[in-house]
Biopython code that builds the backbone (N, CA, C, O; Angstrom):
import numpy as np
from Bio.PDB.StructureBuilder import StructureBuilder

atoms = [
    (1, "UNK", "N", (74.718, 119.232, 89.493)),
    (1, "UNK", "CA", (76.027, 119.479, 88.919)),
    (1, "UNK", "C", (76.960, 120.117, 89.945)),
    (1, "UNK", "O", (78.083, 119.676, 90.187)),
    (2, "UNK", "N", (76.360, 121.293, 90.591)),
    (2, "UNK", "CA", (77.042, 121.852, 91.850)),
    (2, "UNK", "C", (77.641, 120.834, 92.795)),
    (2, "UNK", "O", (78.777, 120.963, 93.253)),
    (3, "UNK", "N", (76.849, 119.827, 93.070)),
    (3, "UNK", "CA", (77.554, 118.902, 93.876)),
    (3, "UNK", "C", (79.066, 118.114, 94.303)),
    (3, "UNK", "O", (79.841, 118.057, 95.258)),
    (4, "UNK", "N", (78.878, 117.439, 92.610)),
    (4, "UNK", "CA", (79.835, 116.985, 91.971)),
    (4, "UNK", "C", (81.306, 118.091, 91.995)),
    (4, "UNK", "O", (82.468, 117.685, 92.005)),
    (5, "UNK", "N", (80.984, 119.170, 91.998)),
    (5, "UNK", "CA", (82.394, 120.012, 91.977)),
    (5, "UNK", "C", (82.803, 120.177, 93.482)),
    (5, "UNK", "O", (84.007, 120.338, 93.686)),
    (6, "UNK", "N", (81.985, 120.159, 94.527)),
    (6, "UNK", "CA", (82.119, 120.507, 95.724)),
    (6, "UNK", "C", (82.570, 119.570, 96.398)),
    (6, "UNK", "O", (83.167, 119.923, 97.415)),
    (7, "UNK", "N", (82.475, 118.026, 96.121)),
    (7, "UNK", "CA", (82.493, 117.011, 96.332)),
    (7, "UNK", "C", (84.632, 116.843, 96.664)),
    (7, "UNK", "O", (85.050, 116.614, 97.799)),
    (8, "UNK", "N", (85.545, 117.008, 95.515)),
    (8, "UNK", "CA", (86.497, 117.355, 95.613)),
    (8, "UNK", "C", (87.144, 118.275, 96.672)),
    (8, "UNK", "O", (88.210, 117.998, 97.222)),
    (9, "UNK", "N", (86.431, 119.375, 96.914)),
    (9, "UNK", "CA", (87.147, 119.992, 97.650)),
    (9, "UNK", "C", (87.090, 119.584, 98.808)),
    (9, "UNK", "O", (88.089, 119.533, 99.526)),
    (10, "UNK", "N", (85.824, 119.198, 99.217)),
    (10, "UNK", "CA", (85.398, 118.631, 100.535)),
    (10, "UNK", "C", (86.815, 117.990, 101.071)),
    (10, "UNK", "O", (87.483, 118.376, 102.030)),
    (11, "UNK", "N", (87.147, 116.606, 99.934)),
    (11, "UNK", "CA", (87.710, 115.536, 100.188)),
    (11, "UNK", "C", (89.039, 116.435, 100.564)),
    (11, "UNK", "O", (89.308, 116.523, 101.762)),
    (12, "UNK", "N", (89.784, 117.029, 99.726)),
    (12, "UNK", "CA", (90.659, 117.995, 100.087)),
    (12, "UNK", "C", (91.051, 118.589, 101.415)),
    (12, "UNK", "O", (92.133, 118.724, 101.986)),
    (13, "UNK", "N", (89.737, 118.916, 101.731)),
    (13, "UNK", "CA", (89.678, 119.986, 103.236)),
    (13, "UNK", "C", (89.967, 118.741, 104.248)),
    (13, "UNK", "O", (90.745, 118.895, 105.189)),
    (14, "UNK", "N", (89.312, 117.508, 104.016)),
    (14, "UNK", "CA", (88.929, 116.399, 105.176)),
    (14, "UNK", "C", (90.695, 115.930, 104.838)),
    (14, "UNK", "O", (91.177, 115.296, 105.777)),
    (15, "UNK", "N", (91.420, 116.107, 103.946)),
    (15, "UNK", "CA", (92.359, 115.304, 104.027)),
    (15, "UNK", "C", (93.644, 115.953, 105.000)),
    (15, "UNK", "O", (94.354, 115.480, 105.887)),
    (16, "UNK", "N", (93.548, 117.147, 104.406)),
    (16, "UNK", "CA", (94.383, 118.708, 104.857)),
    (16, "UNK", "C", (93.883, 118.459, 106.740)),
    (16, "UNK", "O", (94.756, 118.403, 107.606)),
    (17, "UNK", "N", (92.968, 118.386, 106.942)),
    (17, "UNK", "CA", (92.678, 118.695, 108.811)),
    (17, "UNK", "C", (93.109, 117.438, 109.339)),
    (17, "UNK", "O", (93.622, 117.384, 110.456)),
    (18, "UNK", "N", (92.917, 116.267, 108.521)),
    (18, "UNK", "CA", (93.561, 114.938, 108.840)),
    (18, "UNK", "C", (94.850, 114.952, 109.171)),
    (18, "UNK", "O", (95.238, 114.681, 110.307)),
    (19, "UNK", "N", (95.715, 115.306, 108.087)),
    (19, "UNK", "CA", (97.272, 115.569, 107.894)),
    (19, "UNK", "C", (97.920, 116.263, 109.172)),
    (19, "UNK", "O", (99.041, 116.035, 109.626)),
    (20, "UNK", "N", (96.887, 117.241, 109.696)),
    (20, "UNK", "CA", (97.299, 118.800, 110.518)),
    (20, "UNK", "C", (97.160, 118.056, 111.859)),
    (20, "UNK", "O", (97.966, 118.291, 112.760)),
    (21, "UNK", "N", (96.004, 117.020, 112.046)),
    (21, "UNK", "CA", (95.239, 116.690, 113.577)),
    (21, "UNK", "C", (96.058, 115.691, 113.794)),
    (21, "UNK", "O", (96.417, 115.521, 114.959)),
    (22, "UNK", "N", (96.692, 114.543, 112.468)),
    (22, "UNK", "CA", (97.572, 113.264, 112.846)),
    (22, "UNK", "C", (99.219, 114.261, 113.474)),
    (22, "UNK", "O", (99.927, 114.302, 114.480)),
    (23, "UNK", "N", (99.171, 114.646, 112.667)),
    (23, "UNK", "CA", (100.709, 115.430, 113.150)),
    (23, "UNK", "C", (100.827, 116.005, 114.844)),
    (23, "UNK", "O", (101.839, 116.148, 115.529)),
    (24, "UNK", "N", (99.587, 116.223, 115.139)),
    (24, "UNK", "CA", (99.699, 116.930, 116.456)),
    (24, "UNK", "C", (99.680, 115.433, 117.482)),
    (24, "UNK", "O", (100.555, 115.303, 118.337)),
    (25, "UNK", "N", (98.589, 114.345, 117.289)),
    (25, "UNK", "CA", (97.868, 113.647, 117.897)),
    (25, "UNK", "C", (99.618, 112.705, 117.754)),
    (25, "UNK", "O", (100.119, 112.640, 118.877)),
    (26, "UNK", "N", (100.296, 112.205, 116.932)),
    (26, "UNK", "CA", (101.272, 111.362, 117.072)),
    (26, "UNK", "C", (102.498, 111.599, 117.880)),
    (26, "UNK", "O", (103.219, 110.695, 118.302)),
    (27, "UNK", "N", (102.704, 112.974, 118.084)),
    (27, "UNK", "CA", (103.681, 113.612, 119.176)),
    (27, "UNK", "C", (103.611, 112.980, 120.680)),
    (27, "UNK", "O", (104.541, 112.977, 121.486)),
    (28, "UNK", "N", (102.200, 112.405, 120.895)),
    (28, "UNK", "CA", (101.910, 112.114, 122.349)),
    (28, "UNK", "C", (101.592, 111.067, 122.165)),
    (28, "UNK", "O", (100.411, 110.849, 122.435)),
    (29, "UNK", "N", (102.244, 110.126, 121.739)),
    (29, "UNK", "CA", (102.600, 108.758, 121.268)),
    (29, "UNK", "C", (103.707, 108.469, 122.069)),
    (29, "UNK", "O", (104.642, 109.239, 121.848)),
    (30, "UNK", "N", (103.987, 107.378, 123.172)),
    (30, "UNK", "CA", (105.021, 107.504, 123.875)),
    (30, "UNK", "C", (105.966, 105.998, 123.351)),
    (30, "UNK", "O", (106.916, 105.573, 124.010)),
    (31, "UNK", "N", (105.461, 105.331, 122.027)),
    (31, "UNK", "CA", (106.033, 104.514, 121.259)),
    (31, "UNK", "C", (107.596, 104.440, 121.195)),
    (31, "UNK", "O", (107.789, 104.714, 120.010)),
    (32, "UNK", "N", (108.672, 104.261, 121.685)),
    (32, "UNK", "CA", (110.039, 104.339, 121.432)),
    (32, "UNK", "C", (110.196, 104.176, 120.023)),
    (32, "UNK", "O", (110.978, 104.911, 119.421)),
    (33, "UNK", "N", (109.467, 103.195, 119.359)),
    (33, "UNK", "CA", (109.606, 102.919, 117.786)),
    (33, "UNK", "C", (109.535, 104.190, 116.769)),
    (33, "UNK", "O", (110.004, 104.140, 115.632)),
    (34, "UNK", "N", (109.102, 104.964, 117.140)),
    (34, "UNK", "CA", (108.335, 105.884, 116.811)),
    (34, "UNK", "C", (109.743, 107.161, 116.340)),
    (34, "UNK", "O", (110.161, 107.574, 117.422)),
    (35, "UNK", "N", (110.069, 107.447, 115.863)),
    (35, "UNK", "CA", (110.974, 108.229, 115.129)),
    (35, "UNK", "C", (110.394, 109.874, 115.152)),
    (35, "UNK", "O", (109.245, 110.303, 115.259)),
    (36, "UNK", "N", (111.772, 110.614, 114.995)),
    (36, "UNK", "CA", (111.061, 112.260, 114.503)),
    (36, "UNK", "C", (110.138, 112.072, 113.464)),
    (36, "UNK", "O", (110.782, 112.147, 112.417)),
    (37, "UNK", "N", (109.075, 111.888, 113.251)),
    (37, "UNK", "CA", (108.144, 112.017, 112.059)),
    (37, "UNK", "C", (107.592, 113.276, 111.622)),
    (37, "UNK", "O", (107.200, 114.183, 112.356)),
    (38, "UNK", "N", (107.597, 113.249, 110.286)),
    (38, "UNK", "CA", (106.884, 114.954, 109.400)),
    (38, "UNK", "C", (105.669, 113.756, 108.790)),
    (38, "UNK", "O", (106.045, 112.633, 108.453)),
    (39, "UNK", "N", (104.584, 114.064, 108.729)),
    (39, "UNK", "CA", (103.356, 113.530, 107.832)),
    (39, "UNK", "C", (103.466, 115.213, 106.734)),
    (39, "UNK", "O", (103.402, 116.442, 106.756)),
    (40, "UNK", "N", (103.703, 113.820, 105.778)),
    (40, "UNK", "CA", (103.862, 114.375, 104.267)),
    (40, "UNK", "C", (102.668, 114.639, 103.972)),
    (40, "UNK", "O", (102.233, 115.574, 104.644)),
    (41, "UNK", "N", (101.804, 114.123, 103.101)),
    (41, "UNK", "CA", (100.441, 113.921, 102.605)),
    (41, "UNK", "C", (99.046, 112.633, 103.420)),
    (41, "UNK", "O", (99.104, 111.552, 104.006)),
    (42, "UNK", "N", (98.317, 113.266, 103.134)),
    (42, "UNK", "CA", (97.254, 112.309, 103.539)),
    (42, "UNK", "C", (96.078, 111.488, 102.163)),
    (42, "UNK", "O", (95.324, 112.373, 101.760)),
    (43, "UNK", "N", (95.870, 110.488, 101.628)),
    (43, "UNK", "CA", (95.114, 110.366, 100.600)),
    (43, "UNK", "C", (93.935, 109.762, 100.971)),
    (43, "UNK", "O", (94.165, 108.557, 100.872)),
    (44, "UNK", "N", (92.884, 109.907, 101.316)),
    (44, "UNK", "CA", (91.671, 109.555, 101.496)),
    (44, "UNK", "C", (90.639, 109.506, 100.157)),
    (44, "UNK", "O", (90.209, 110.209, 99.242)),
    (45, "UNK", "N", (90.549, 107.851, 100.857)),
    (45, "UNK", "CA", (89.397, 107.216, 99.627)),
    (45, "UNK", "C", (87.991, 107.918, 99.691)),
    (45, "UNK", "O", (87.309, 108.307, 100.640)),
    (46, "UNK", "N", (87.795, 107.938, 98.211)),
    (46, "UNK", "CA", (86.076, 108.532, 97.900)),
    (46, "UNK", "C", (85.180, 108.702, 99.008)),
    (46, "UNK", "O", (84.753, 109.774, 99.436)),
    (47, "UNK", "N", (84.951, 107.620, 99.405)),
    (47, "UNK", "CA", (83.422, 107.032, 100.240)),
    (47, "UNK", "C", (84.721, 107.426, 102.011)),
    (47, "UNK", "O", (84.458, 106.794, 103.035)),
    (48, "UNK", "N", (85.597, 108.164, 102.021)),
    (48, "UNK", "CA", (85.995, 108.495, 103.289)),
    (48, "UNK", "C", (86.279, 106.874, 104.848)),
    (48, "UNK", "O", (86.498, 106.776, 106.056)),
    (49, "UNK", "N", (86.034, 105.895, 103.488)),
    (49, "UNK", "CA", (86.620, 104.775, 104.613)),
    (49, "UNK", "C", (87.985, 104.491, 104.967)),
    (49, "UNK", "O", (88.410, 104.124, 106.063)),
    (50, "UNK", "N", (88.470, 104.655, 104.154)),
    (50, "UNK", "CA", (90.235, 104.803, 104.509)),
    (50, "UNK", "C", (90.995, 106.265, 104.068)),
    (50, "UNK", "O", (90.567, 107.251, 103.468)),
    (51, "UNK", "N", (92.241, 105.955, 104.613)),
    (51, "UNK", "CA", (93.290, 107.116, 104.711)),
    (51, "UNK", "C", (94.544, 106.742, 104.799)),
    (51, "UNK", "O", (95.004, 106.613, 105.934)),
    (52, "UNK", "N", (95.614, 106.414, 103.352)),
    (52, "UNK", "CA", (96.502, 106.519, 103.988)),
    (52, "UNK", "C", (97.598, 107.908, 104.208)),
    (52, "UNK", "O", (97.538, 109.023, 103.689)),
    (53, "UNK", "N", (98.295, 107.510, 104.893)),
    (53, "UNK", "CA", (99.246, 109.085, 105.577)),
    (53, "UNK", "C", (100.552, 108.373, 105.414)),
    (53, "UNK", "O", (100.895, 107.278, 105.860)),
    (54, "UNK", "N", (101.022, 108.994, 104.885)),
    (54, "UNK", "CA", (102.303, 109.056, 104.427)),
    (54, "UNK", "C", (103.258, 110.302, 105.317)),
    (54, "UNK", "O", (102.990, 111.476, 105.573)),
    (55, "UNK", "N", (104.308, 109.561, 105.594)),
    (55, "UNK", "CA", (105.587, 110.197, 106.661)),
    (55, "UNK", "C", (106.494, 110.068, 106.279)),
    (55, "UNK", "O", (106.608, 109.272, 105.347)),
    (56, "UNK", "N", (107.825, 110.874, 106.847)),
    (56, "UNK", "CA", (109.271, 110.413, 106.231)),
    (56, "UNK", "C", (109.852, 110.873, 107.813)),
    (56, "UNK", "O", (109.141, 111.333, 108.706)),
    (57, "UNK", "N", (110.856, 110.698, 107.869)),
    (57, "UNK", "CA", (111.473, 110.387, 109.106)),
    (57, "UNK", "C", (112.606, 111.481, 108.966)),
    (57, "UNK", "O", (113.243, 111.650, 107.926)),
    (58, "UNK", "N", (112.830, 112.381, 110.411)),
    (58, "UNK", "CA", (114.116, 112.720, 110.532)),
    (58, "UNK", "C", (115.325, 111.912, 111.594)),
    (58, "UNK", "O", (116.513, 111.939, 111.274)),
    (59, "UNK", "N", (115.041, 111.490, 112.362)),
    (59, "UNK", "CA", (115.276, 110.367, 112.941)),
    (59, "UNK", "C", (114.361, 109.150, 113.513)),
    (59, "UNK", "O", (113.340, 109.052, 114.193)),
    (60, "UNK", "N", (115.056, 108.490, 113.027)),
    (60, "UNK", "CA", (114.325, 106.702, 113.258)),
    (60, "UNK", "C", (114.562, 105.369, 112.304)),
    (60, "UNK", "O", (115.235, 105.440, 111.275)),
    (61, "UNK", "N", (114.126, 104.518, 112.619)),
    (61, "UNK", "CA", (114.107, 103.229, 111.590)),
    (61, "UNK", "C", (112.698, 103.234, 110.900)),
    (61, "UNK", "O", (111.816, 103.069, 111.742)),
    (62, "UNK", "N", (112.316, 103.346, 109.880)),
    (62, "UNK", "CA", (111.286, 103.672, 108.843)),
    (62, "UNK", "C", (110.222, 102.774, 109.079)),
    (62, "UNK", "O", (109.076, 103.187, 109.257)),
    (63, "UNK", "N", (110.625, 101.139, 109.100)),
    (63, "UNK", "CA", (109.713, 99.731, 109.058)),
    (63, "UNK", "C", (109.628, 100.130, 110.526)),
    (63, "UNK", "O", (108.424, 100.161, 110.781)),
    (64, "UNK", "N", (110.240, 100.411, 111.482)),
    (64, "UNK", "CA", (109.845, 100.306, 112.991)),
    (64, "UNK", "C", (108.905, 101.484, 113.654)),
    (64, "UNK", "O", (108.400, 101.455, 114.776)),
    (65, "UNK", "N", (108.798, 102.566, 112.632)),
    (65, "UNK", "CA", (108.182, 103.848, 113.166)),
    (65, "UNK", "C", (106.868, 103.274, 111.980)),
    (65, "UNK", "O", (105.756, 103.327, 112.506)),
    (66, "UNK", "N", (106.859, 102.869, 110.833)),
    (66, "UNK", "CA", (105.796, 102.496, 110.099)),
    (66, "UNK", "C", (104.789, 101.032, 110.953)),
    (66, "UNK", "O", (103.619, 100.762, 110.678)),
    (67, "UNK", "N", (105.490, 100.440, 111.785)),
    (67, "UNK", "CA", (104.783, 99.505, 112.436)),
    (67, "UNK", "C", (104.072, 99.877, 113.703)),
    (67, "UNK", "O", (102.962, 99.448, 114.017)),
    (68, "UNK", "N", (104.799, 100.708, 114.402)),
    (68, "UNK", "CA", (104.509, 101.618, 115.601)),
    (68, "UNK", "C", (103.323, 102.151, 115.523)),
    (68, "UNK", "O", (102.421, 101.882, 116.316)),
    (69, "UNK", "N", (103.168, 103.326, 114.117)),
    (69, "UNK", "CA", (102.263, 103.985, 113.959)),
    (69, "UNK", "C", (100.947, 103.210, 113.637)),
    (69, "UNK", "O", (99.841, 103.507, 114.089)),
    (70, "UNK", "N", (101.242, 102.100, 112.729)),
    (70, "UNK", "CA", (100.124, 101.506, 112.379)),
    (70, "UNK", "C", (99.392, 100.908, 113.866)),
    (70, "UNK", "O", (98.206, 101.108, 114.129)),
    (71, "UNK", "N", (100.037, 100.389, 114.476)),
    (71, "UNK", "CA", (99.422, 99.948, 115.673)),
    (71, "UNK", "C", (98.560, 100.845, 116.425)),
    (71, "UNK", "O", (97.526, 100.454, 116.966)),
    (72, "UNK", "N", (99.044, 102.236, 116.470)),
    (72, "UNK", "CA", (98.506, 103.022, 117.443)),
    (72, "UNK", "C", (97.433, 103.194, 116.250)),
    (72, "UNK", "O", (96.276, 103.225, 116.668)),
    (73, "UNK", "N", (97.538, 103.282, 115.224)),
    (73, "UNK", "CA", (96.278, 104.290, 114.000)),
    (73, "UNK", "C", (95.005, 103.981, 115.008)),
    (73, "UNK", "O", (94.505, 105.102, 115.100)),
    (74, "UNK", "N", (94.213, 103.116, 115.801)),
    (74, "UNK", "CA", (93.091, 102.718, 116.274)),
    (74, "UNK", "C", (92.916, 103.600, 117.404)),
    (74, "UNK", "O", (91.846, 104.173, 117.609)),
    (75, "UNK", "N", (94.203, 103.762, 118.343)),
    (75, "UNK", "CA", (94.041, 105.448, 119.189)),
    (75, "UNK", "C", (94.152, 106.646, 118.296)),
    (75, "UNK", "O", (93.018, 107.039, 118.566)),
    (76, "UNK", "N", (94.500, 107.364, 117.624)),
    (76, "UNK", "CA", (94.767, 108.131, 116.910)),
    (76, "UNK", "C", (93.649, 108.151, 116.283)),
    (76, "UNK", "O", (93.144, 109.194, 116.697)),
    (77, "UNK", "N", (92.699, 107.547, 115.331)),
    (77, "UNK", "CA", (91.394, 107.326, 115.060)),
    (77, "UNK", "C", (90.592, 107.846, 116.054)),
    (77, "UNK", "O", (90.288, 109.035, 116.143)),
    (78, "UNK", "N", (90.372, 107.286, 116.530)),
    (78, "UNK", "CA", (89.717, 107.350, 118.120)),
    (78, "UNK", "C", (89.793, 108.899, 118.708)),
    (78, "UNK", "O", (88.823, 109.493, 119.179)),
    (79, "UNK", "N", (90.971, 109.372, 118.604)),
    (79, "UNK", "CA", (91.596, 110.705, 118.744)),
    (79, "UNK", "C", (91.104, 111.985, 117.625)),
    (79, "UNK", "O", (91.176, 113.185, 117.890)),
    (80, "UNK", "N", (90.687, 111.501, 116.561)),
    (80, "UNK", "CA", (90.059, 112.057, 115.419)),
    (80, "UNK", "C", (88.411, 112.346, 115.569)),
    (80, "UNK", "O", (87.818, 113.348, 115.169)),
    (81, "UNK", "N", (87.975, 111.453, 116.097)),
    (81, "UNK", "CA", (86.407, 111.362, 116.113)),
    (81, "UNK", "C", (86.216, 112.666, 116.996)),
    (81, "UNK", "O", (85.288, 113.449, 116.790)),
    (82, "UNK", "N", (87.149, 112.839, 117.985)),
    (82, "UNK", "CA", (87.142, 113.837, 118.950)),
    (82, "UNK", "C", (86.996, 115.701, 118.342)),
    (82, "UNK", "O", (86.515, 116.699, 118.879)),
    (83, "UNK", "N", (87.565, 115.506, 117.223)),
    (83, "UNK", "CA", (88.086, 117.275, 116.814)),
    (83, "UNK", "C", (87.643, 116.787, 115.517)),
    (83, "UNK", "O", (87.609, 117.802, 114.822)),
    (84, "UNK", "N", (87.180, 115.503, 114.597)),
    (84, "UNK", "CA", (86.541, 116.385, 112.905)),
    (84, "UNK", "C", (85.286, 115.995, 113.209)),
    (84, "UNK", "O", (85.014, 115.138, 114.049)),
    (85, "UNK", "N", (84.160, 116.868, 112.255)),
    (85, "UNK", "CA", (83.095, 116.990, 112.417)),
    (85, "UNK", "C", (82.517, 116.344, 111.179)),
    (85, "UNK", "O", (81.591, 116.816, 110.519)),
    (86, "UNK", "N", (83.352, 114.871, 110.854)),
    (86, "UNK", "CA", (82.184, 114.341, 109.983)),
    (86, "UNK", "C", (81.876, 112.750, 110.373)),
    (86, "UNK", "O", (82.455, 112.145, 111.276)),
    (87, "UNK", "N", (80.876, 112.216, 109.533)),
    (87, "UNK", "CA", (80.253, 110.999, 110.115)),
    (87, "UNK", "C", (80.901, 110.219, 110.271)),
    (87, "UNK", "O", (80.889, 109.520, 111.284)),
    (88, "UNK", "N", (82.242, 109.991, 108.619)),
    (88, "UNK", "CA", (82.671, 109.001, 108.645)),
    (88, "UNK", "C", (84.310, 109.236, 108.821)),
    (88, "UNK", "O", (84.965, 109.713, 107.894)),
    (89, "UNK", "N", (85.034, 108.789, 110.332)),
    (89, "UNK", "CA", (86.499, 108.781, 109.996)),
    (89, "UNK", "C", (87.429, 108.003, 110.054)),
    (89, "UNK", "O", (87.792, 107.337, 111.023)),
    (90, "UNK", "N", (87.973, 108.062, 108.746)),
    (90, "UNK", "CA", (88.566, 107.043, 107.931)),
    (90, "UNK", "C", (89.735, 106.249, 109.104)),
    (90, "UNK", "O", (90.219, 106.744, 110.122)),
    (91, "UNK", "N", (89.978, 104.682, 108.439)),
    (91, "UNK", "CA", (91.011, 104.056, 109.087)),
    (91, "UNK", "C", (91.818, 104.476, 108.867)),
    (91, "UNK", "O", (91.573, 105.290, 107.976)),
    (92, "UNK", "N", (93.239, 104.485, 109.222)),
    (92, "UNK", "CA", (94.344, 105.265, 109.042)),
    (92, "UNK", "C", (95.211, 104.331, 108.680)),
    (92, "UNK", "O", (95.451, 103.433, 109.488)),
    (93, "UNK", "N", (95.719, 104.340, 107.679)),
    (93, "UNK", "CA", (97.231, 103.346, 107.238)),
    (93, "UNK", "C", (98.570, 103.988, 107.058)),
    (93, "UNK", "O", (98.518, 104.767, 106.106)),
    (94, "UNK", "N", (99.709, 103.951, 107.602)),
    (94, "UNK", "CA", (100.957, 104.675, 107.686)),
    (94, "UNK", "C", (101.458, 104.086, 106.393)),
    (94, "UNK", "O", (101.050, 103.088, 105.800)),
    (95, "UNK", "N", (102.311, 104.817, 106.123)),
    (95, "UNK", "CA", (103.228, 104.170, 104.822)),
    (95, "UNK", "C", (104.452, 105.184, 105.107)),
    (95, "UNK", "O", (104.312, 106.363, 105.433)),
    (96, "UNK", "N", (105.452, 104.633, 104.958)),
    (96, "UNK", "CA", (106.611, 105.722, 104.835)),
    (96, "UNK", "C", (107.113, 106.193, 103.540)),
    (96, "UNK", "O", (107.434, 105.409, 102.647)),
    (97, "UNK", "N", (107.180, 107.445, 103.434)),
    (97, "UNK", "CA", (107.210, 108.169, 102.569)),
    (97, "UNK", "C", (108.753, 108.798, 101.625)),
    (97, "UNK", "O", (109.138, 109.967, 101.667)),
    (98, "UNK", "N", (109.437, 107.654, 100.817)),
    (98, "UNK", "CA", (110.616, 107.790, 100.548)),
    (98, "UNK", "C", (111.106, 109.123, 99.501)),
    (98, "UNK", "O", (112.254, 109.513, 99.291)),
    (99, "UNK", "N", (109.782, 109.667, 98.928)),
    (99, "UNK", "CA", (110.360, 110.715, 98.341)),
    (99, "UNK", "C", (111.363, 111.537, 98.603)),
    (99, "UNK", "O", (112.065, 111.899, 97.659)),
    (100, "UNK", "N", (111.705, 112.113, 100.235)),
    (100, "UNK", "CA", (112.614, 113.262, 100.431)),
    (100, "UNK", "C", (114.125, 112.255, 100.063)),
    (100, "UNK", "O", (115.153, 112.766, 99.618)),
    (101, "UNK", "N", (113.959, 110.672, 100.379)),
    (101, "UNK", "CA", (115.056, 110.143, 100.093)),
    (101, "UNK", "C", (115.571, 109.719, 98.971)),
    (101, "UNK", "O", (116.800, 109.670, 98.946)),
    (102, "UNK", "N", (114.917, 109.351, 97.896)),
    (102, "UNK", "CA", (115.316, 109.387, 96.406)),
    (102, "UNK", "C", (115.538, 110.557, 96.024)),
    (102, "UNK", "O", (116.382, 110.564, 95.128)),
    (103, "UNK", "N", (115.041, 111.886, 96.384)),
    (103, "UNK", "CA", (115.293, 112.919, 95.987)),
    (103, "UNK", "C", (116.789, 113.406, 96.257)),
    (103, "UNK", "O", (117.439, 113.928, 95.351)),
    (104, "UNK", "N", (117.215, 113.251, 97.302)),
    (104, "UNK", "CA", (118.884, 113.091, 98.215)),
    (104, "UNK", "C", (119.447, 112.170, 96.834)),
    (104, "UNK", "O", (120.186, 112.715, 96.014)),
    (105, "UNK", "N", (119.099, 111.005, 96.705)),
    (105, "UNK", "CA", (119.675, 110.182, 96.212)),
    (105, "UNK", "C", (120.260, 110.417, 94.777)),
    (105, "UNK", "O", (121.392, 110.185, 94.353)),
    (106, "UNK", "N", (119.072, 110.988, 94.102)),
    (106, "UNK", "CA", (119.291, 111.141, 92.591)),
    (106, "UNK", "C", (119.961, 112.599, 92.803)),
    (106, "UNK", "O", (120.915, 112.936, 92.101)),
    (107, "UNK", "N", (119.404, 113.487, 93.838)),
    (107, "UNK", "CA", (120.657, 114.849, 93.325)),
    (107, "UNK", "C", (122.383, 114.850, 93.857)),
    (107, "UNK", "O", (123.267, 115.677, 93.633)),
    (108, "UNK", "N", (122.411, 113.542, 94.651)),
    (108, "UNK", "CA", (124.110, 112.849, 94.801)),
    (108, "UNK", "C", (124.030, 112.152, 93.329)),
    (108, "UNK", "O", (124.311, 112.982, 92.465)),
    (109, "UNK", "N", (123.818, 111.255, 92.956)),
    (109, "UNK", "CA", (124.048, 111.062, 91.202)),
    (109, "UNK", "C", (124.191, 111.932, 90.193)),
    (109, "UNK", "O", (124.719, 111.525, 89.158)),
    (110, "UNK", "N", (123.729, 113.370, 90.300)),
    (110, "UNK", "CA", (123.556, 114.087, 89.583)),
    (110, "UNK", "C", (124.922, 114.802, 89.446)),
    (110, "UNK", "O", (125.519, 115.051, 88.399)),
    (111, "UNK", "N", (125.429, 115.180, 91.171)),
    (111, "UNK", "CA", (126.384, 115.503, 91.481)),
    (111, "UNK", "C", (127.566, 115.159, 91.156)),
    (111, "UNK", "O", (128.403, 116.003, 90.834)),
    (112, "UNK", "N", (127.830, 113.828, 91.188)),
    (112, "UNK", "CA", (128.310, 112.667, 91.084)),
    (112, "UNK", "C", (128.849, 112.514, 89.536)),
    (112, "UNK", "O", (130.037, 112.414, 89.229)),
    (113, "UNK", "N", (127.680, 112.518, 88.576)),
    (113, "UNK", "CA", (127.753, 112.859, 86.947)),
    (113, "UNK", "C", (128.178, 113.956, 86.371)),
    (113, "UNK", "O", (128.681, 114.104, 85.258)),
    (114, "UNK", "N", (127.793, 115.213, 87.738)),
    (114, "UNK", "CA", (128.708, 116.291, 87.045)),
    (114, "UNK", "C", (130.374, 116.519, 87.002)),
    (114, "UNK", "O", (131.070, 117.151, 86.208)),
    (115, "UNK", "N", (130.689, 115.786, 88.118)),
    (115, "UNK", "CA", (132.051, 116.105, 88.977)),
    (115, "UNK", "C", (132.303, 115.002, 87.484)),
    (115, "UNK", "O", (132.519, 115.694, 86.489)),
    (116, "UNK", "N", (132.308, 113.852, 87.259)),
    (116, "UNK", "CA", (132.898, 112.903, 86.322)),
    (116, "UNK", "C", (133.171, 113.796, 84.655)),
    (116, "UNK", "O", (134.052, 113.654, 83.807)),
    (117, "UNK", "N", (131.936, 114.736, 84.728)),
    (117, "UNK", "CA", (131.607, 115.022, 83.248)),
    (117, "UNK", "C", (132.593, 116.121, 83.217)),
    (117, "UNK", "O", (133.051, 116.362, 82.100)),
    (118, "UNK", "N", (133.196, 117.138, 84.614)),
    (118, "UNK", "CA", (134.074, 117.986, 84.398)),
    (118, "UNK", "C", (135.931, 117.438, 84.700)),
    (118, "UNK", "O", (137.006, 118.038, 84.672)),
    (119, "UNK", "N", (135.540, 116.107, 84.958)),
    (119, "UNK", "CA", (136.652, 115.295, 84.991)),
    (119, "UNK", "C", (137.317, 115.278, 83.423)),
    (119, "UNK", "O", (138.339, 115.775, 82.951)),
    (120, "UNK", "N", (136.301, 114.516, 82.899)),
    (120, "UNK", "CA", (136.705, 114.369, 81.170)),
    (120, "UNK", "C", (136.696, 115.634, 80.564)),
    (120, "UNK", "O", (136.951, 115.746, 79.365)),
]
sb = StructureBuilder()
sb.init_structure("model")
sb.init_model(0)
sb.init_chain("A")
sb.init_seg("    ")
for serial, (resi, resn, name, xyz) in enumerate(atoms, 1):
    if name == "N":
        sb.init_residue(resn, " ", resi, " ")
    sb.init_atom(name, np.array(xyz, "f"), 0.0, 1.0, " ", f" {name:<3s}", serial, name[0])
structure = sb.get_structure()
């Protein structure tokens, strides 16, 4: 039963040092495609074979820093085996991460609805 609860956190910890080690390891990426990137979250599958990592951009083109990264994920991998200490480490899949930008988006609508609503 102990297992089963420990099992979670594990995945947790492996995702958290992932998140911390991609962030450092992508800086020395000499990719032009490659944009200011923040890695948001990391989600790693059960059985630790994949990972994707999710980013949002302070400067760059999103599809061109999301293609960039994916290419390199096989150095960066490679770069991982080096500093975590478990058997299996996961492939890495980029995705760009639009939350900080819908969030912009809907609190200009919001804005937007108030200025109208103190119009009328």
């Amino acid at each position: 039963m102990r297992h089963k609860r420990s099992t979670p956190n594990r995945s947790f910890r492996v995702a958290d040092q992932i998140q911390r080690d991609v962030a450092e390891l992508i800086r020395d990426l000499k990719d032009p495609r490659i944009g200011m990137v923040t890695i948001n979250a990391v989600d790693v599958t059960p059985d630790y074979a994949h990972a994707t990592v999710y980013f949002s951009l302070l400067v760059g083109d999103p599809q061109a820093s999301e293609a960039g990264l994916n290419e390199a994920a096989g150095f960066v991998r490679n770069s991982l085996f080096k500093r975590l200490a478990i058997h299996t480490v996961p492939t890495l899949h980029f995705k760009f991460d639009q939350t900080t930008e819908r969030a912009a988006e809907l609190n200009a609508l919001i804005r937007q609805a108030n200025a109208q609503r103190a119009q009328d």
